[in-house]
N, C-alpha and C positions, 0 to 999 in steps of 0.2 A: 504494500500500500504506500508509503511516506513515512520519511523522519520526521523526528521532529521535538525541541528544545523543548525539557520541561522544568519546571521551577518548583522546590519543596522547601516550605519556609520551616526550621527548625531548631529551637531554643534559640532564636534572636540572629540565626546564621540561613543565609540562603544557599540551599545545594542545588547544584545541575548534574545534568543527565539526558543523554541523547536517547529517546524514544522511541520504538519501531509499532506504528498502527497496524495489525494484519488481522485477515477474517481468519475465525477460529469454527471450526466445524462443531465444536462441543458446544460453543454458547450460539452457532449461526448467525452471527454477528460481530462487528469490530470490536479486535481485544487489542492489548497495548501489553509490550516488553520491554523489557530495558536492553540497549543493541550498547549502550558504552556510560558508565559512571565519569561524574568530572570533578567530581570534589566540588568545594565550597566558593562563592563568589569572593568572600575575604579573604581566602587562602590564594586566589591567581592574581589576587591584586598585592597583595603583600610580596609575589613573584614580581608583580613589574608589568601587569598586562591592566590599562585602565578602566576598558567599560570591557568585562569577560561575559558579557551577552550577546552582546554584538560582535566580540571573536567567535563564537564557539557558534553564533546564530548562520555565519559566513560555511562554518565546516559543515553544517547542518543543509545549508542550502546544495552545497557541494556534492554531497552525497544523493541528494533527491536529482540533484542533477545526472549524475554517474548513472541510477540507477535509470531513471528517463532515457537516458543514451540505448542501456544494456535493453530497454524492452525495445528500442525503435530499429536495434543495429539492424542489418540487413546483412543476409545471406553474404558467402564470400561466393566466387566463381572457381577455387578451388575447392576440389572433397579434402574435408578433411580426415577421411579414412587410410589408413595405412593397414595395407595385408603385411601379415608377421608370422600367417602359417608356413612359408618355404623355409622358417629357419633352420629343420630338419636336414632338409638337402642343402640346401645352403654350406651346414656343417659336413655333413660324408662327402660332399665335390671337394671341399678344403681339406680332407681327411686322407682324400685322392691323388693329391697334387697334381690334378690336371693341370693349374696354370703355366707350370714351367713349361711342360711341352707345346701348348697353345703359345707360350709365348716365340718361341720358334719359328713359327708362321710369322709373326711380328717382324723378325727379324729379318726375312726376305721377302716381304711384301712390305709397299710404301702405305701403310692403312692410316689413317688422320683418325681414327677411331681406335680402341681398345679393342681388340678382337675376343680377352679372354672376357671382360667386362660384357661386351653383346653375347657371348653363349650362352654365360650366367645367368643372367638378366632375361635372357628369352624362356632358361629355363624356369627359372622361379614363375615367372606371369603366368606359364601355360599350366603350372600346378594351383596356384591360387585364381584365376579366373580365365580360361582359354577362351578364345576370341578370334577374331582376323588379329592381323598383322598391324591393320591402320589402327585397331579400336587401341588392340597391346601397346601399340606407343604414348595413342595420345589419351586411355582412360586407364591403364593398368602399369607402367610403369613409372607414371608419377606418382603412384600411390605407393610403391614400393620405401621402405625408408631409405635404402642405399640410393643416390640421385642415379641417374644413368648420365653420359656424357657424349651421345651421340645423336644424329640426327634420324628423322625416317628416312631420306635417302640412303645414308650410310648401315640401315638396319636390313634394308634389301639389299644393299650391295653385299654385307656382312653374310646374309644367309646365302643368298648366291655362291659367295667365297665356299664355304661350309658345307653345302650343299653338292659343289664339284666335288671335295673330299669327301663325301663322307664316310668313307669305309676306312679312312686311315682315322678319321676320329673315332669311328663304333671301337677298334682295335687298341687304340687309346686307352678311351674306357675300360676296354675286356680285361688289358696288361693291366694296369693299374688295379681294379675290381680286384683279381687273382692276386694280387702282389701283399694288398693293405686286408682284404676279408676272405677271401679264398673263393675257389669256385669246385663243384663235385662237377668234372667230366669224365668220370667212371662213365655215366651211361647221361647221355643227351638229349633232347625232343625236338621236335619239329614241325612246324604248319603253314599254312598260307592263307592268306585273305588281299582281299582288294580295296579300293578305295577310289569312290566314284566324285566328279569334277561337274561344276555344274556351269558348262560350254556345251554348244552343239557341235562343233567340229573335232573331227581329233589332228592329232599332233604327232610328230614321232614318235612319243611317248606313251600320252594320254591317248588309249586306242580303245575302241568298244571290245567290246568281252562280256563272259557270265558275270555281272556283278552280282555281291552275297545281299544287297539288297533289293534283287531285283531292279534295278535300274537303267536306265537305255543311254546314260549317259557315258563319256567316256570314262575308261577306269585308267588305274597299275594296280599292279602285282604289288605285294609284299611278303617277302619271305623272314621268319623269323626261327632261333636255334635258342636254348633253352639249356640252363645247365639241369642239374637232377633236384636242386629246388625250384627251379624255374624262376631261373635268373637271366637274362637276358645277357647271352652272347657272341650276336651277331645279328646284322640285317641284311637284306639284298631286297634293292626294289629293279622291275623288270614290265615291258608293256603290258598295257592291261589285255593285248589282244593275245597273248603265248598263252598257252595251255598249262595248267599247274603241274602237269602231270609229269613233262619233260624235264620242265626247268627247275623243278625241284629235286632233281637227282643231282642236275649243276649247282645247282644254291646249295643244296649239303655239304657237296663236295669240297668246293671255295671256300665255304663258312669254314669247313673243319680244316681245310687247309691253314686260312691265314690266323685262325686261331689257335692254331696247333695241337686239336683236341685231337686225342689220341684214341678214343674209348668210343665202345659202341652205343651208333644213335640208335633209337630208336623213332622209327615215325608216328607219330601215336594221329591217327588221323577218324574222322569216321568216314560214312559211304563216299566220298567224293572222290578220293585219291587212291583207291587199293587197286588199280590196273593193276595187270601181270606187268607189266615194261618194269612199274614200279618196285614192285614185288621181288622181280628176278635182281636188277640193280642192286638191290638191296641187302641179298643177299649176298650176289657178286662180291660186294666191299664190304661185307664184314661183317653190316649194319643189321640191323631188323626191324620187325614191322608188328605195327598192333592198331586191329581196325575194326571194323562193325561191318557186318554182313547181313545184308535183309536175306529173312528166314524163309517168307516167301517165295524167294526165286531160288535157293535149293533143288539139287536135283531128288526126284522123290523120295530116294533110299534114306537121305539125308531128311527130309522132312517126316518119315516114319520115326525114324531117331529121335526128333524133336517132340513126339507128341508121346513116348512111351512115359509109362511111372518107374518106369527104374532106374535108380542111379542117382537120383537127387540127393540135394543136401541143403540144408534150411536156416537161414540165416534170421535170428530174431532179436526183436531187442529187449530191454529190461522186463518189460510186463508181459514175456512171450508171443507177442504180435508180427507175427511174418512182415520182414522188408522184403528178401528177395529169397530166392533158391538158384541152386547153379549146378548144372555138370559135365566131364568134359570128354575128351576123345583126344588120342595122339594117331594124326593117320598119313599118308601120302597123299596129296592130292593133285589133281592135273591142271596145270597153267600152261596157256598158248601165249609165246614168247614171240618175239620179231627179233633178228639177227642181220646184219647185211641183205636186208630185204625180202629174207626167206621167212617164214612161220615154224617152230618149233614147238613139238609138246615138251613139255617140262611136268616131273614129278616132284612138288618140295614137300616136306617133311614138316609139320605144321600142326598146332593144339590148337584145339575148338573148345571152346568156352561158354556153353548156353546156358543163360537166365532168364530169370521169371520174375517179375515183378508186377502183383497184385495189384499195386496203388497203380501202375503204368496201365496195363490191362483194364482197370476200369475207367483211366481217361481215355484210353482206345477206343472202347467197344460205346463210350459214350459220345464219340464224335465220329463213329462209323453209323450208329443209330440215326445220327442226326443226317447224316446225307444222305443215306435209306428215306430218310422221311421227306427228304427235299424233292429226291428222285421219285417217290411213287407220287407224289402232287405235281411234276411237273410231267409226269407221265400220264397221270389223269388227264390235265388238264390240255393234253398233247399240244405243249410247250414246245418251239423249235430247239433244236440241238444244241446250238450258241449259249442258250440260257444256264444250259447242265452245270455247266464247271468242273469241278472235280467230282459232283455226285453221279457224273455221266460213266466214271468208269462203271457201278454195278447195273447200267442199260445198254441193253443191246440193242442198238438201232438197224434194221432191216429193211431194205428196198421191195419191197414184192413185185416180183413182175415190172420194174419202171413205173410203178404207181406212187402214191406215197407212201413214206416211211412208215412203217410199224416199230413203236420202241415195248419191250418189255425187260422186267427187271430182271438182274443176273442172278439170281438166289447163290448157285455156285460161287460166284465174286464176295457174296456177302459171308455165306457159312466161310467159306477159307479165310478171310480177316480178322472175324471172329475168332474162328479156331486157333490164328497164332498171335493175337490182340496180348501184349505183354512179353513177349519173346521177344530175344536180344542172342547175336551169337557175336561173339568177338574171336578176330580168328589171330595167332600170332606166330610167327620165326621161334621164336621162347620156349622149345616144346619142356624145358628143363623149369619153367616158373612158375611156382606155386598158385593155385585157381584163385586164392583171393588175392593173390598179388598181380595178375592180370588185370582183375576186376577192378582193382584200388587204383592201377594204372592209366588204365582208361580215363577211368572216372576223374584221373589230375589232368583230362583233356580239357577241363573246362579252366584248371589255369593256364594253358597256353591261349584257350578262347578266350580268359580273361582278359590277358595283357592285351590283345584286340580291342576286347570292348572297353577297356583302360583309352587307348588310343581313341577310341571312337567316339565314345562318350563320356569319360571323366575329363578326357585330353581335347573333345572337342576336332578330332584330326580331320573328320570329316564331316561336311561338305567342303572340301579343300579349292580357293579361291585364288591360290598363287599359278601365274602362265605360263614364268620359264622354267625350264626341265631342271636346270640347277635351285633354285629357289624350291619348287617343290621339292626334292629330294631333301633340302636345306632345313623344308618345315615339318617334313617327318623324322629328322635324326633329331630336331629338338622334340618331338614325340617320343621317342625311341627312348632318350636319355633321361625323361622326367618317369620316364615308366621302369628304368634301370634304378635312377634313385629311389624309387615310392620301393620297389623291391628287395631292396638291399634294408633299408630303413626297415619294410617289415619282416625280412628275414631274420636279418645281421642285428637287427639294432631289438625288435619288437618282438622275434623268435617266434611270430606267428602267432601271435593270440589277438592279432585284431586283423580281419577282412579290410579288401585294400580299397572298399567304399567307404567303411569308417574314416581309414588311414585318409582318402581324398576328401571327404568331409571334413577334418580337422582342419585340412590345409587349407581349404578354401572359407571356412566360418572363422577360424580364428584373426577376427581381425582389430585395431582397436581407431576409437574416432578423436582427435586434439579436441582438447575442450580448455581454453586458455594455455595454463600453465603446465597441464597435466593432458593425461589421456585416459578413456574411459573404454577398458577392456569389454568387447559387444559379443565375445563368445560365449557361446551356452557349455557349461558342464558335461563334460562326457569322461568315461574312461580313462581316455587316451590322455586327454589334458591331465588328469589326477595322478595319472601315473608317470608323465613326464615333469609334471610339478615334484612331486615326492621326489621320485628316482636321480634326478639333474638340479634338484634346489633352487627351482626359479620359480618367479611370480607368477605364471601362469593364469593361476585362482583370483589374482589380485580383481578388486574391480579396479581400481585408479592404479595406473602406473605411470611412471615416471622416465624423463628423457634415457636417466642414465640405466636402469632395469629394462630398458626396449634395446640398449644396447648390450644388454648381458643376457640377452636372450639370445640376439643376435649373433652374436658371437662365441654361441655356447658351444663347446666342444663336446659333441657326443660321442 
């Protein structure tokens, strides 16, 4: 509300005291505090001050003035938000001594810019808020507390640079990784994915192909290698119009090449990738293969296998509730191979590994029910063929005579879906590896899809808006790299007890906003804060922190 001078006559002495009016919720109406005591008017005069109402009436005004200002101020056109979650990576890239060797580059190129300064920098933005490239400069790295020192011109020249290298920098990284936290290449993994461009034309580069999202737009390839925690080491990107199929016998190859991993990959793929070409290669060098096989296209001997009761074994949890059953076969089987242009049959040596899983099986047979029911109403209602979709495979449409079509439903199509709705056959090189070590292996396929959908959606990598071949390349090794730190942090640093959506939630919530002389911590409590508060003795939990505690944060060595 207002100060304001008040006056208490008392045994023959007048005392002052500066007054604060504010509305009180208890009485819902103006109450009065004391904001400052001033002693007695004969005590400031006996000081030397002559009329001490009209001084203290001056500081009284002063203040109503101040606070007048503080309700009128107006917004600034700078955020005063500063992100503070990269200071994780922040510390492991400095733990890495990446800068010496970047600095190198420095030293034979004429760059007016800090080269190791832009990697850095690109990396932290793309963990605490991924974006384009214009937004990253002009709304994400001024918010960073470290300033940057370069221009948006010199940020696409910067990635461009980086971009033509970048496999001497992924190799960087991998040395360095293996040097300071180690890496298991006992046994390796392997995948691929794409990433669609949002142009109509393509490029040498950017070529149409199967994108994973469906899309008609142009793609690339991206091939990624994985140590035995799935740790990222190595990339290869490749046109989006090559076939995964080939080129990832060459991406392996290279990868383990210039990495110098010695120890068998293993492809861990599902149905997309398990050609024979693949297969055979694989074996060729050393390597081996574990993949998923639709049950249904089995030759029949093999699908009587599938449907017997003997042999299983039952996997349950605490309260005895079936998760899955599995059992398995070590046998020969036959692959049609291509050699210098000829066709070879091939017999490899190979464990099949078939599961059951209930919970699977009843979202099966409930989303086979549902396209049975699309298909008999649009059967009824003798709907054109166009309209079927996918419920058109259990109709069989018939020409009679050059008349019109007759569609009736395939009952066969339906009993056989049903029949194997919850089956899984995983087939593997491995024939010496225990069945739930198969299972459990697979099943770490979805950290390799992780670090993908890391790139795609924590990282923001795609829909990708950069046009030269170097530059793109440039904006995925900065993906690559933020997805190497987040992993290291939660292997090395966090030993895996928090999922790497938490771990990317922290980095992007923990941020804090300047409020005068301080700053007011705007993150929400979680785990991860609690236990890097404890464990590293910083303010994290703090609400109000201060310039110098933002810098000890900063600077924390983990």
């Amino acid at each position: 509300m207002a100060f304001y001078l008040k006056k208490t006559k008392l045994k023959g002495r007048t005392y002052l005291s500066i007054d604060e009016s504010f509305y009180s919720h208890e009485k819902k109406g103006t109450a009065h505090r004391c904001y400052m005591s001033l002693g007695s008017v004969e005590t400031w005069m006996a000081k030397g001050i002559h009329d001490p109402i009209s001084h203290f009436q001056k500081e009284v005004d002063s203040l109503n003035q101040e606070r007048s200002q503080m309700n009128s101020r107006k917004i600034s056109d700078v955020s005063p938000v500063l992100y503070l979650g990269y200071f994780p990576c922040k510390s492991i890239l400095e733990k890495l001594h990446i800068k010496k060797y970047v600095d190198y580059f420095q030293l034979t190129h004429d760059f007016q810019f800090d080269l190791y300064e832009l990697l850095s920098s690109l990396i932290y933005a793309r963990t605490v808020n991924p974006c384009s490239k214009h937004r990253t400069f002009h709304e994400v790295l001024p918010n960073l507390y470290d300033t940057v020192h370069y221009s948006y011109d010199q940020l696409m020249d910067g990635l461009s640079f980086i971009g033509n290298d970048y496999m001497k920098f992924v190799e960087i990284f991998t040395v360095q990784t293996r040097k300071v936290y180690g890496l298991d290449t006992s046994k390796t993994y392997f995948d691929c994915t794409n990433f669609y461009f949002e142009i109509d034309r393509e490029d040498d580069f950017r070529k149409k192909g199967p994108s994973k999202e469906g899309k008609k737009e142009p793609i690339v390839g991206l091939g990624l290698l994985l140590d035995s925690n799935q740790i990222p080491i190595g990339m290869r990107m490749y046109p989006g119009n090559e076939s995964e199929k080939p080129v990832l016998r060459d991406v392996i190859g290279s990868l383990k090449s210039q990495n110098n991993v010695t120890g068998k990959t293993i492809h861990v793929a599902d149905k997309g990738l398990n050609c024979a070409q693949n297969i055979a290669s694989s074996k060729k060098n050393g390597d081996g293969y574990l993949f998923s096989k639709s049950v249904k296209g089995l030759p029949e001997t093999e699908k009587t296998w599938v449907l017997l009761d003997e042999g299983w074994t039952d996997v349950k949890d605490k309260k005895g509730k079936l998760l899955y059953r599995y059992k398995s076969c070590v046998d020969s089987f036959p692959y049609k191979v291509e050699h210098e242009g000829k066709e070879f049959l091939v017999r490899l040596s190979e464990k099949r590994l078939l599961t059951y899983n209930p919970s699977l099986a009843s979202k099966k047979r409930y989303e086979i029910n549902r396209l049975v029911e699309k298909a008999r109403s649009l059967t009824a209602s003798r709907a054109k063929r166009s309209e079927y979709g996918e419920s058109g495979k259990y109709v069989d449409f018939k020409d009679k005579d050059g008349k019109k079509a007759e569609m009736h439903i395939r009952q066969d199509a339906i009993d056989k879906d049903l029949a194997f709705a919850g089956y899984n056959l995983l087939v593997t090189s491995e024939v010496e590896m225990a069945d739930r070590d198969i299972y459990n292996t697979y099943h770490n396929l979805w950290r390799i899809e992780e670090s993908f959908k890391i790139m795609k959606s924590d990282l923001d990598a795609r829909p990708a808006f950069c046009q030269k071949e170097s530059t793109i390349k440039g904006h995925f090794l900065i993906c690559y790299l933020a997805v190497l730190l987040e992993r290291i942090f939660q292997f090395k640093v966090l030993e895996n007890r928090y999922s790497t959506s938490e771990i990317f939630r922290f980095m992007k919530d923990f941020k804090v906003t300047k409020a005068e002389t301080k700053y007011i911590n705007t993150a929400t409590s979680s785990d991860i804060i609690n236990e890097l508060s404890e464990r590293l003795k910083l303010p994290l939990m703090n609400y109000f922190l201060t310039e110098s505690q933002i810098k000890t944060i900063l600077n924390q060595k983990i």
